[in-house]
C-alpha positions as CSV (number, residue, x, y, z in Angstrom):
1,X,-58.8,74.5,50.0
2,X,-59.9,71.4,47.5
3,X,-62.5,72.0,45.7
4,X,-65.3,68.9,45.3
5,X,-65.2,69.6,41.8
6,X,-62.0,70.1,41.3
7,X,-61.5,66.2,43.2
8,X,-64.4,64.9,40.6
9,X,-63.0,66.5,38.1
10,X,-59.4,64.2,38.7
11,X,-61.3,61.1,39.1
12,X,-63.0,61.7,35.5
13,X,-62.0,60.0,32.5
14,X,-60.8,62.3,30.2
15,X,-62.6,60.9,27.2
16,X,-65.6,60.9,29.0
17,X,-66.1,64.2,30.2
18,X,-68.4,65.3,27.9
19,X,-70.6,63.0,29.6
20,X,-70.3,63.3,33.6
21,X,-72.5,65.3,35.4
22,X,-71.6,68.7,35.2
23,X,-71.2,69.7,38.8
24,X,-69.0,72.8,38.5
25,X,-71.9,74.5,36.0
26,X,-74.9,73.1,38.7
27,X,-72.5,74.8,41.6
28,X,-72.5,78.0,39.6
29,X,-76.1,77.6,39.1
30,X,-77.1,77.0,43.0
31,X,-75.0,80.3,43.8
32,X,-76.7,82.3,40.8
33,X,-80.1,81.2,42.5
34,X,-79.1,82.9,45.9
35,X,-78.5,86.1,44.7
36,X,-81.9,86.2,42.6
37,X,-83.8,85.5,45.7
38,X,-81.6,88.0,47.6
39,X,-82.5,90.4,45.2
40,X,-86.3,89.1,44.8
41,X,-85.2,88.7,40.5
42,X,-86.7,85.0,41.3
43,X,-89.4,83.3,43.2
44,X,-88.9,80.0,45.7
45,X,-91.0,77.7,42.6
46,X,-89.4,79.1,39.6
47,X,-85.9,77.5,41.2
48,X,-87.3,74.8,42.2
49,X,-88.5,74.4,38.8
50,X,-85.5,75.4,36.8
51,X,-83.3,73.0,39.2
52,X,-85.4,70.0,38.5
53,X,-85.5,70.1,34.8
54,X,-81.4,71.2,35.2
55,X,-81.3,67.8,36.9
56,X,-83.0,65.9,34.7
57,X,-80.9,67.2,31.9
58,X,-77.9,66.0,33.3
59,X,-79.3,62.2,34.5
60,X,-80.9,61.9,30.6
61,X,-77.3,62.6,29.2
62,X,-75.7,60.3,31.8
63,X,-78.2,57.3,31.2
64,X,-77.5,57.8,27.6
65,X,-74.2,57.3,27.2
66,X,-74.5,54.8,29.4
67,X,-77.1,52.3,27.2
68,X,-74.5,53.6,24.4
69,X,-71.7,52.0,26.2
70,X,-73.7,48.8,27.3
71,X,-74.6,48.3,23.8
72,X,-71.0,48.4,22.5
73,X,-69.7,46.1,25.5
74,X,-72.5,43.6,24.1
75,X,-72.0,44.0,20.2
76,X,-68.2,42.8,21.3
77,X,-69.2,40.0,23.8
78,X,-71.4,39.0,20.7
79,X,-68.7,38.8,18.4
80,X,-66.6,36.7,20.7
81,X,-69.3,34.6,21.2
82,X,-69.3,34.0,17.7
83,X,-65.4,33.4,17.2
84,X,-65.7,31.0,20.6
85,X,-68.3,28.9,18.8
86,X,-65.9,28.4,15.9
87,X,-63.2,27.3,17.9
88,X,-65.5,24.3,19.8
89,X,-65.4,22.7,16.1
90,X,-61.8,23.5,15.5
91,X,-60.1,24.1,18.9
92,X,-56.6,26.1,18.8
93,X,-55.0,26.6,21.7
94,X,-53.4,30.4,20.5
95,X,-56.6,31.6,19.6
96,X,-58.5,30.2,22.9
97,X,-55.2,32.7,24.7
98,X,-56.0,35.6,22.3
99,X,-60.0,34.7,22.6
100,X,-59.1,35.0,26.4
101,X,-57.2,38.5,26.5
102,X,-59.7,39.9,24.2
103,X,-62.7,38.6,26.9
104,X,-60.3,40.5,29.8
105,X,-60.1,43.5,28.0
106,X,-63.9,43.8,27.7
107,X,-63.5,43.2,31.5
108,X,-61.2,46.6,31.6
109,X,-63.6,48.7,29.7
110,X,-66.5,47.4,31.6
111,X,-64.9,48.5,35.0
112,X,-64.1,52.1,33.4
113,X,-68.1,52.1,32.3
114,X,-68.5,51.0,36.8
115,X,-66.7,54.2,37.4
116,X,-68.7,56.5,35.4
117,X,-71.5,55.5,37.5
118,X,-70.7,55.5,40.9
119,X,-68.5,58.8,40.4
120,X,-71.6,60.0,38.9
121,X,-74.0,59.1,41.5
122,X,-71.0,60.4,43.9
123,X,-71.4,63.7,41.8
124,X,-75.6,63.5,42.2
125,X,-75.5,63.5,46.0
126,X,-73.3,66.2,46.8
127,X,-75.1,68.8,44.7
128,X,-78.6,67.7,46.1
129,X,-76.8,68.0,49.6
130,X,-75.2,71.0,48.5
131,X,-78.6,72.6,47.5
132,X,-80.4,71.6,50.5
133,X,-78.3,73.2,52.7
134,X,-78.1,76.3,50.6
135,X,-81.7,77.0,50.5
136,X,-82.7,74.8,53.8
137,X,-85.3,72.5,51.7
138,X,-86.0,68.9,51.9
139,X,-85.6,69.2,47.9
140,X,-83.6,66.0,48.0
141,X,-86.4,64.2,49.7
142,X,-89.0,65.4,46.6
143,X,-86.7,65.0,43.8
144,X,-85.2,61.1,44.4
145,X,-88.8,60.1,45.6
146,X,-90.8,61.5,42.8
147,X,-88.0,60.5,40.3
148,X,-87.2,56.9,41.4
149,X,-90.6,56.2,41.3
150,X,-91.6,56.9,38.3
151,X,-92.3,54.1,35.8
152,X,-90.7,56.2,33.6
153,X,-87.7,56.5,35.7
154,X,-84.2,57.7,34.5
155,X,-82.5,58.1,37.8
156,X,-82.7,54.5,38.8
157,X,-80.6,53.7,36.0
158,X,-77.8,55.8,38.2
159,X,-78.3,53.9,41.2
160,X,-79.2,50.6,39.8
161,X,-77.1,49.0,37.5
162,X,-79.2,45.8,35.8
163,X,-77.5,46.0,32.0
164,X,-73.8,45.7,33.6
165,X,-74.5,43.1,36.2
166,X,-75.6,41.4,32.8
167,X,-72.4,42.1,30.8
168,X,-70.4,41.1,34.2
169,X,-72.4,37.5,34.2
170,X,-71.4,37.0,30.1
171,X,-67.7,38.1,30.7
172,X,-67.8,35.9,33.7
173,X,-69.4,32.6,32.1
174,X,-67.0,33.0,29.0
175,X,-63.9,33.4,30.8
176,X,-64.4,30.3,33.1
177,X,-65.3,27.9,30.0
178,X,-62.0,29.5,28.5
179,X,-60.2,28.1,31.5
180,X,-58.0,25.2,31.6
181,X,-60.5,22.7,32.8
182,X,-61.8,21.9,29.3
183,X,-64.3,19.2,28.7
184,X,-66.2,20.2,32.4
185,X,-69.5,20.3,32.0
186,X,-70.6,22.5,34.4
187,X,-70.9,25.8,34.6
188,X,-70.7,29.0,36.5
189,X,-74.4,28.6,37.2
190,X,-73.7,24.8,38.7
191,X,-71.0,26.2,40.9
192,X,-72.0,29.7,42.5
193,X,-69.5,28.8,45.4
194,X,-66.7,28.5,43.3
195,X,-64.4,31.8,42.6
196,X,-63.2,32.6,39.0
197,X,-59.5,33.3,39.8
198,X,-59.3,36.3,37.4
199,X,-57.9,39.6,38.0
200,X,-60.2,41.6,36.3
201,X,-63.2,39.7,37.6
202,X,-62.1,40.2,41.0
203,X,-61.9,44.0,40.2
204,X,-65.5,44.3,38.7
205,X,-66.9,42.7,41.8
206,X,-65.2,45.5,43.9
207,X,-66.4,47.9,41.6
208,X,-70.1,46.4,41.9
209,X,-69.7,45.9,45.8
210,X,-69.0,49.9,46.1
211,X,-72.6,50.4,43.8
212,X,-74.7,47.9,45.9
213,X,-73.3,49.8,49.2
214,X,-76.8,50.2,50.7
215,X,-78.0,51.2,54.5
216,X,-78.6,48.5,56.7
217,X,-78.1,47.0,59.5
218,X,-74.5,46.9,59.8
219,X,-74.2,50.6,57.9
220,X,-75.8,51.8,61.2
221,X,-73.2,50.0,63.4
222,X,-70.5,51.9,60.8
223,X,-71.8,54.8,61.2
224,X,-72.0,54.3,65.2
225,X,-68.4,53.3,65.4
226,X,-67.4,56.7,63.6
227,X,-65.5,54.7,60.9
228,X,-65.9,56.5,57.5
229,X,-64.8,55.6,54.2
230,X,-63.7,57.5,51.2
231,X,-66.2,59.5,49.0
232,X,-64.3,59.2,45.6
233,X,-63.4,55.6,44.8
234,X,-59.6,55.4,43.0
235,X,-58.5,52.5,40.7
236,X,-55.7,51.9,42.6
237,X,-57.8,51.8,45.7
238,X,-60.0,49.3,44.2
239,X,-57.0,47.1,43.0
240,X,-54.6,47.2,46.0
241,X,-56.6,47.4,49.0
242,X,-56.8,43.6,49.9
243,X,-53.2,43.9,50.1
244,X,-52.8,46.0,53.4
245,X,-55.4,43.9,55.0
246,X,-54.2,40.7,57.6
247,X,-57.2,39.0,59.8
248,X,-55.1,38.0,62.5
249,X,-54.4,41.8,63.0
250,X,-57.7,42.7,62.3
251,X,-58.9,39.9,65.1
252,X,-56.1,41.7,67.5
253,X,-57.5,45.1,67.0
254,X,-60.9,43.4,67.7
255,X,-59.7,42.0,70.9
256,X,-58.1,44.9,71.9
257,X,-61.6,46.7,71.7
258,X,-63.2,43.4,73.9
259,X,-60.6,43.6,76.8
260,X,-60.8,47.5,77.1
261,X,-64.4,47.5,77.9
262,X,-63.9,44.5,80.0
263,X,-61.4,46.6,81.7
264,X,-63.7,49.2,82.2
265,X,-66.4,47.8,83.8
266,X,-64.8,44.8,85.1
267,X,-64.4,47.3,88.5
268,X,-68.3,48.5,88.5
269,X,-69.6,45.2,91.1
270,X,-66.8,46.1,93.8
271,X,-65.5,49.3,93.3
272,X,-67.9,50.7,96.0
273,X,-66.0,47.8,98.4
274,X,-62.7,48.5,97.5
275,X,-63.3,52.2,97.8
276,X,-64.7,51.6,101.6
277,X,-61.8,49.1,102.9
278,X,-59.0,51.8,101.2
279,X,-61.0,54.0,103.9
280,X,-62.6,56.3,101.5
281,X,-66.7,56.8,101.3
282,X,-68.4,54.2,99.2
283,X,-69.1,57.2,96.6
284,X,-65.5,57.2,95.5
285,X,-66.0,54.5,93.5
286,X,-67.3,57.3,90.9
287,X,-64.3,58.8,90.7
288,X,-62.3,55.5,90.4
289,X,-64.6,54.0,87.7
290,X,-64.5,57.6,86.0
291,X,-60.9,58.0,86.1
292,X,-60.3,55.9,83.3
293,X,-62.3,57.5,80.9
294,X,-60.8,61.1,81.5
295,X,-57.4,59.9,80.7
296,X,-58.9,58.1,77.9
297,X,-59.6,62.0,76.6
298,X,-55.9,62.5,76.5
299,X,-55.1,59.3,75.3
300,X,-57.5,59.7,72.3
301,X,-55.1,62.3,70.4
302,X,-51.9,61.0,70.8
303,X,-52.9,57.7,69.7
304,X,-54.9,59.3,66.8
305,X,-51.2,60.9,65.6
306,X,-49.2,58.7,66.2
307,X,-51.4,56.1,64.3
308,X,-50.2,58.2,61.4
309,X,-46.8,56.1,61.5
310,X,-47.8,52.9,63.0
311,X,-50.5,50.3,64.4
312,X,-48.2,48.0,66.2
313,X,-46.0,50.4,68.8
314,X,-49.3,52.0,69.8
315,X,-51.0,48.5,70.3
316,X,-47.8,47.7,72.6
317,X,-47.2,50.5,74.2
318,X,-51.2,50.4,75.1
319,X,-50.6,47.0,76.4
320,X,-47.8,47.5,78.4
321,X,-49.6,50.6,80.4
322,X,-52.8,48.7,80.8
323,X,-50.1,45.7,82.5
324,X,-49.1,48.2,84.6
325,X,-52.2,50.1,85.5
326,X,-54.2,47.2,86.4
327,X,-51.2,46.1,88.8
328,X,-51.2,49.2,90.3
329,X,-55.1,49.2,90.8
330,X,-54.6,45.2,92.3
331,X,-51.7,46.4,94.5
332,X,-53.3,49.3,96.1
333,X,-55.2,47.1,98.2
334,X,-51.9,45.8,100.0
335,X,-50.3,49.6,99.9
336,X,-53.6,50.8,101.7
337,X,-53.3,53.9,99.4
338,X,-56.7,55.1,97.6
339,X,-54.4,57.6,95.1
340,X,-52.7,54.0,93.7
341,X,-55.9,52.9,93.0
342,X,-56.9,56.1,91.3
343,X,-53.8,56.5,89.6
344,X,-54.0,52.7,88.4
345,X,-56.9,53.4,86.7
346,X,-55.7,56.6,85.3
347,X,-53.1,54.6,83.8
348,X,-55.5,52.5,82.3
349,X,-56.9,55.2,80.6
350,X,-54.1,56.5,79.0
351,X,-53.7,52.9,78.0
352,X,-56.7,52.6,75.4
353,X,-56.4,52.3,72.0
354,X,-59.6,53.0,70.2
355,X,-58.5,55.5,67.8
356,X,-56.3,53.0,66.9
357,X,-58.7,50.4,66.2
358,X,-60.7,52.1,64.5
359,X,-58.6,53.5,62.0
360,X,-57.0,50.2,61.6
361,X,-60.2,49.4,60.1
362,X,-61.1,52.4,58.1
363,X,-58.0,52.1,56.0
364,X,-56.8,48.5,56.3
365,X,-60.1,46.5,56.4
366,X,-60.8,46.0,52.3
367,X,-64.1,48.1,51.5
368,X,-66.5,44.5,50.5
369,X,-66.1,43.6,54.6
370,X,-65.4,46.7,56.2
371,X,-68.8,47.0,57.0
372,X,-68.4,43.4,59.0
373,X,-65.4,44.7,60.5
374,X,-67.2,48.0,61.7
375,X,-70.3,46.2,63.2
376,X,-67.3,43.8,64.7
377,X,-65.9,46.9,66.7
378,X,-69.3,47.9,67.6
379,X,-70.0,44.1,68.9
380,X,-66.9,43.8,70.7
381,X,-67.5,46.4,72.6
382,X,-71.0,46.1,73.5
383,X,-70.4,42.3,75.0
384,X,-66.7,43.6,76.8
385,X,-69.2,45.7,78.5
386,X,-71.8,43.4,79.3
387,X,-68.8,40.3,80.4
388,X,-67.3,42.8,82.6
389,X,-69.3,42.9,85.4
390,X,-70.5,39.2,85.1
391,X,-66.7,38.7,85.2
392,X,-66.3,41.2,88.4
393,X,-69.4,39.1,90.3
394,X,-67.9,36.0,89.4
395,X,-64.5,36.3,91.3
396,X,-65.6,35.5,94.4
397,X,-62.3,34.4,96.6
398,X,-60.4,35.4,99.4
399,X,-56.1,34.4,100.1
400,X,-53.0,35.4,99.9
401,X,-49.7,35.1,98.0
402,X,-46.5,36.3,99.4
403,X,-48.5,39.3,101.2
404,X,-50.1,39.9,97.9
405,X,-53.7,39.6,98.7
406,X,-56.1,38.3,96.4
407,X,-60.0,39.0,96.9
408,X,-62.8,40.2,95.2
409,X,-61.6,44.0,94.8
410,X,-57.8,43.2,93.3
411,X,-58.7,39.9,91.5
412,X,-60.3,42.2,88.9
413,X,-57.1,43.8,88.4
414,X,-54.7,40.6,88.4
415,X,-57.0,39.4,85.7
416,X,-56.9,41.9,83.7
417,X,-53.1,42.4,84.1
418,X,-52.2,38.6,83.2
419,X,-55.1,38.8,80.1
420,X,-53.1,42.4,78.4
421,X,-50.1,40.5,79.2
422,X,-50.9,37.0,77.1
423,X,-53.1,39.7,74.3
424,X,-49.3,41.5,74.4
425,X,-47.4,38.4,73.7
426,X,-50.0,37.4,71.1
427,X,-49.3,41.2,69.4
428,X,-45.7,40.5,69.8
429,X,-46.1,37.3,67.2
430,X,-48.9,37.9,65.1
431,X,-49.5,41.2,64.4
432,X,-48.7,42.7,61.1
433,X,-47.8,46.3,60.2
434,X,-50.0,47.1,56.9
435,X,-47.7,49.3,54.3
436,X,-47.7,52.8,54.6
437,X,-48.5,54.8,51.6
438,X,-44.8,56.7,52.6
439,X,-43.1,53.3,52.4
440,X,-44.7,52.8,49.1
441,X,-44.3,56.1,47.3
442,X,-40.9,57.3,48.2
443,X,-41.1,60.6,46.3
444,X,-43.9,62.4,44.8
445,X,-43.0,62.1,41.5
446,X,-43.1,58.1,42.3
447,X,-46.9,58.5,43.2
448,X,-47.6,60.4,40.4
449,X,-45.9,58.0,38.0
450,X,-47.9,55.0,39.7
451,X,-51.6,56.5,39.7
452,X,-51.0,57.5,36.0
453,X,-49.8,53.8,35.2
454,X,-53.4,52.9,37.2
455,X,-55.4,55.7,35.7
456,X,-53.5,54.1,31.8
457,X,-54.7,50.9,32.8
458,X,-58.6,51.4,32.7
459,X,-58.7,54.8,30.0
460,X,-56.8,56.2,27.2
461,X,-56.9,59.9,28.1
462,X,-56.9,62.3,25.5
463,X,-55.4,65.7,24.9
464,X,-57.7,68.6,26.4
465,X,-59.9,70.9,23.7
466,X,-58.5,74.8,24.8
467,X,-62.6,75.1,25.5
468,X,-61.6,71.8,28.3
469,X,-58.5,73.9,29.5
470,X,-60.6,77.2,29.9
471,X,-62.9,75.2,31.5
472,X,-60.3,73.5,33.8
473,X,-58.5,76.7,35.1
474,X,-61.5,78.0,36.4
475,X,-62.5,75.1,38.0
476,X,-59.6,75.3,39.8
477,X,-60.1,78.9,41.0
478,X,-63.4,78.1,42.0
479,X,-63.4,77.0,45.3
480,X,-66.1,77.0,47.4
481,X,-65.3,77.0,51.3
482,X,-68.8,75.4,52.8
483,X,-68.4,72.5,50.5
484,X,-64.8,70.6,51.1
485,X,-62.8,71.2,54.2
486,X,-59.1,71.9,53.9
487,X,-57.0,69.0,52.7
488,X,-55.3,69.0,56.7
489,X,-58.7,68.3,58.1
490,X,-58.7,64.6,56.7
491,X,-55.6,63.9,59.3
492,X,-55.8,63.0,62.8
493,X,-55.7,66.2,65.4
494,X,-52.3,66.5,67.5
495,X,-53.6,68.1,70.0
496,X,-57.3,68.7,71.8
497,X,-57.3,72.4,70.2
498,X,-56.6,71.2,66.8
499,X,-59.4,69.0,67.0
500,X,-62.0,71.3,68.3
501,X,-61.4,73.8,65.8
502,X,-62.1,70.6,62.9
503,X,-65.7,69.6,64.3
504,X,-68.4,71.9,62.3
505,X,-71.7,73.0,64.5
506,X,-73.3,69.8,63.6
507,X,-71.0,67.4,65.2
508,X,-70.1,69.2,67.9
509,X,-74.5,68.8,68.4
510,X,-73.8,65.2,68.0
511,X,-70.9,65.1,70.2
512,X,-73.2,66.5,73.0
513,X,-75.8,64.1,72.6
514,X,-73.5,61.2,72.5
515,X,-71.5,63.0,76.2
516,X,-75.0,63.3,77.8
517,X,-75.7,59.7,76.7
518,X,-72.4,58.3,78.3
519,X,-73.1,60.7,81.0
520,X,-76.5,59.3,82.0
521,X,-75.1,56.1,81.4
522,X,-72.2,56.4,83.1
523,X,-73.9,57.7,86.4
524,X,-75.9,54.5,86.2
525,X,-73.2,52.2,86.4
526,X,-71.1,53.5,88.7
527,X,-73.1,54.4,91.5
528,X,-75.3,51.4,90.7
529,X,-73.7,48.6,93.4
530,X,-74.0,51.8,96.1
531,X,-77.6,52.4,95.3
532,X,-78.8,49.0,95.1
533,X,-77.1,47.5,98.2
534,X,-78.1,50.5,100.3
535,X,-82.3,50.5,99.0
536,X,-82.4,46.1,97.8
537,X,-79.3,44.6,100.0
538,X,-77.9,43.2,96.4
539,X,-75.2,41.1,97.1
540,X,-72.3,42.1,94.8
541,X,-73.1,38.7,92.8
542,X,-76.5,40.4,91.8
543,X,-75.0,43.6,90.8
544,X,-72.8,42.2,88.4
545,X,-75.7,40.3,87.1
546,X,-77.9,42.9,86.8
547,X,-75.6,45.0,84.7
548,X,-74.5,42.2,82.1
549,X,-78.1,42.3,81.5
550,X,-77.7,45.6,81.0
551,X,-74.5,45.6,78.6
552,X,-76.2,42.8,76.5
553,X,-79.2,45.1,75.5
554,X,-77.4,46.9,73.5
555,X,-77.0,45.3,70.4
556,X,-81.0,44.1,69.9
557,X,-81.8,48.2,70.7
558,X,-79.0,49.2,67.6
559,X,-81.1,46.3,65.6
560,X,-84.4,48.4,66.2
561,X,-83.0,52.0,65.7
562,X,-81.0,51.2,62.8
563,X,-83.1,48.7,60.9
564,X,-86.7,50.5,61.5
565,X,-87.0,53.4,63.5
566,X,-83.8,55.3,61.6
567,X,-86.0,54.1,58.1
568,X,-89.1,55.7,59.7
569,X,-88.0,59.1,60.9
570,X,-85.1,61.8,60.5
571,X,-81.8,61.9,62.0
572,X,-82.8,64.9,64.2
């Protein structure tokens, strides 16, 4: 087991300690709370009470330090400013340099100052969450509302960071009229569009982009695509992200997504058809559209794992099955054999890649457009389901090739063969394996040795008081089971067990709303060219019509439930 605090605890600078929130003590306190009320030493209000003012303790000495620290970053901007004034009447191009530097390293103190925050506010969350679901309150709910609220309030200096937006924008403005391009009278105000190519800039704004992570609109579509992202941010994470990210394979694993839902319901319009001239009753076509989604169960965890090595060879070998599947579910029209058709589609299903996709962009995508990327996934699937039927109604033709017929039912399946056969030559070309953290860090002590030369970077740890080390040692042996998983649980399953016994009671309650969901849904599509043509005579042309009308409404119903109704009521 890891503890949280233990993991906060890492993240921490070491000269700042004194000043995080103390999470380990407030844990301590929460369990001390439990057995009082067990043993009726304590009432309900008293910890309410006592929890509240322990809170507000620990914000006040948070905010604190943090003025203090905004006020030294702006005493040393000032007395730049001052030496930068000098040098307009006597310019010297080896002080402008040093002038520069000094500017940058202001820059590095300012993003260890970004930290402190967010880790903070990182800190904040847990142990309200933590709480909450110790004593089954809403006491999260009261505390931020009553406290944010307040003119008066100290916790919005957490979550909102006003002084060191302003420290950013005075770095920022000095730094680009230190630039080359002397004698330009403009400034950074004049030219928002333009980019200040400096390193440290670039890493404040990734810093400030993780603070101003808000729920919205495309949050919801995150959180609907089941992409997470890391809890505890990392320097090195911050600074070397953009480097395992490539859009053309992020655009790949975007298409991928499109085709497989056209794939899916490409079928829905004729399957009923196919079903009948294979001999078979006009129900089958449940089984046949439903085949590819069981195998898709299977195909799930092993392209979870072996994501663990690679994107690109389970991209391929995903393309290559779907070329074959959809051939077989084309050619079983000729073969007069309903078990090719099914087992065409089976193959289909053990053809899709979603796993993949989606951990591509959990930890490829850089975190300032992940959020795109994950409301991309979400998108491409949504219209691959609503063109796959219009597709379906649209290929209307009847002829032959060598004995290779091609109508209505197997055109589906030639399409799709010929389109996972270009998107497998377009892999082939463009696609881009991101590096693997084992390609990076050959040996442990390697990694070590790196994160150090990071954590160097942005603090200047000290050596520990023996009051820190006592402290230390028994945060270490203070673990506490219901807050972190174990350190395994953050790695794809290998197996259906393995990833049963990971899900805790309230996904698995998620899960089954999201089955009975696809279920009902599901049901609707499949049998809906059998229902309608035997109560409305639709012609397969109005099927497919009908449900792209259907696919298409679901992205303006995700705009209402995660814009307003999620705002206005409870998850459950």
């Amino acid at each position: 087991m890891v503890a949280f605090g233990k993991k906060l605890k890492e993240r921490q600078i070491q000269e700042w300690q004194g000043y995080y929130i103390n999470y380990k003590l407030m844990k301590k306190k929460v369990k001390q709370y439990t057995r009082q009320i067990e043993v009726r030493a304590l009432d309900r209000r008293n910890v309410l009470k006592d929890f509240s003012r322990m809170l507000d303790n620990q914000i006040e000495k948070i905010v604190l330090f943090l003025l203090e620290q905004e006020g030294l970053l702006a005493s040393r901007i000032a007395n730049l400013n001052e030496q930068q004034d000098s040098l307009q009447e006597q310019p010297d191009i080896s002080k402008i340099s040093e002038l520069r530097e000094a500017y940058r390293a202001v820059g590095q103190d300012l993003l260890k100052l970004f930290f402190f925050v967010e880790i903070n506010a990182i800190g904040l969350r847990k142990i309200l969450k933590k709480f909450d679901k110790r004593f089954g309150y809403r006491f999260t709910d009261y505390y931020v509302k009553t406290r944010a609220n307040h003119p008066y309030s100290q916790l919005q200096q957490v979550f909102k960071h006003v002084g060191l937006v302003a420290v950013v924008g005075a770095i920022s403005r000095n730094l680009a009229e230190l630039q080359d391009r002397q004698g330009s009278y403009l400034s950074i105000y004049d030219q928002p569009g333009l980019p200040l190519q400096d390193p440290v800039i670039e890493a404040i704004k990734k810093a400030a982009d993780r603070l101003t992570y808000s729920t919205n609109f495309l949050h919801y579509l995150a959180q609907h695509a089941l992409i997470m992202q890391e809890e505890l941010p990392t320097p090195a994470e911050e600074l070397v992200d953009d480097q395992r990210y490539h859009f053309i394979s992020l655009l790949l694993n975007l298409a991928n997504t499109f085709l497989y839902m056209v794939n899916t319901y490409i079928i829905v319009p004729t399957a009923d058809d196919y079903s009948m001239s294979l001999g078979a009753a006009a129900t089958v076509c449940g089984i046949v559209i439903g085949a590819m989604a069981v195998a898709q169960v299977f195909s799930s965890v092993y392209f979870s794992a072996w994501s663990n090595r690679s994107y690109f060879k389970p991209l391929v070998f995903s393309s290559i099955v779907l070329v074959v599947g959809n051939a077989m579910y084309a050619l079983a029209y000729d073969l007069n054999s309903i078990m090719v058709l099914i087992i065409g589609r089976l193959f289909c299903g053990l053809g899709s890649a979603r796993a993949v996709n989606r951990r591509y962009i959990s930890d490829c995508v850089p975190l300032k457009i992940r959020l795109q990327a994950s409301a991309g996934f979400v998108s491409a699937s949504a219209l691959g389901m609503a063109c796959g039927p219009a597709l379906g109604g649209l290929l209307q033709t009847n002829f032959k090739i060598h004995k290779i017929t091609f109508n209505q039912e197997t055109l589906p399946g030639w399409l799709m063969a010929a389109a996972w056969l270009i998107y497998l030559l377009w892999l082939w070309i463009s696609f881009k394996e991101p590096a693997r953290e084992a390609e990076e860090n050959h040996t442990p002590q390697e990694s070590n040795a790196e994160n150090d030369k990071l954590e160097n970077s942005l603090a200047q740890p000290l050596l520990l008081t023996s009051e820190e080390n006592e402290l230390d040692e028994e945060g270490a042996q203070d673990c506490d089971a219901s807050e972190e998983a174990p350190q395994d649980s953050y790695q794809p399953a290998n197996s259906i067990g393995s990833a049963y016994r990971l899900l805790t009671p309230s996904v698995k309650v998620q899960l089954l709303i999201y089955f009975m969901l696809k279920y009902a849904m599901e049901i609707l599509l499949s049998e809906s060219s059998v229902i309608t043509t035997h109560y409305f005579n639709w012609s397969t042309g109005t099927v497919a019509i009908f449900l792209a009308c259907l696919g298409l409404t679901v992205l303006p119903v995700n705009v209402v439930v995660g814009s307003y109704i999620s705002n206005m009521f409870e998850d459950r």
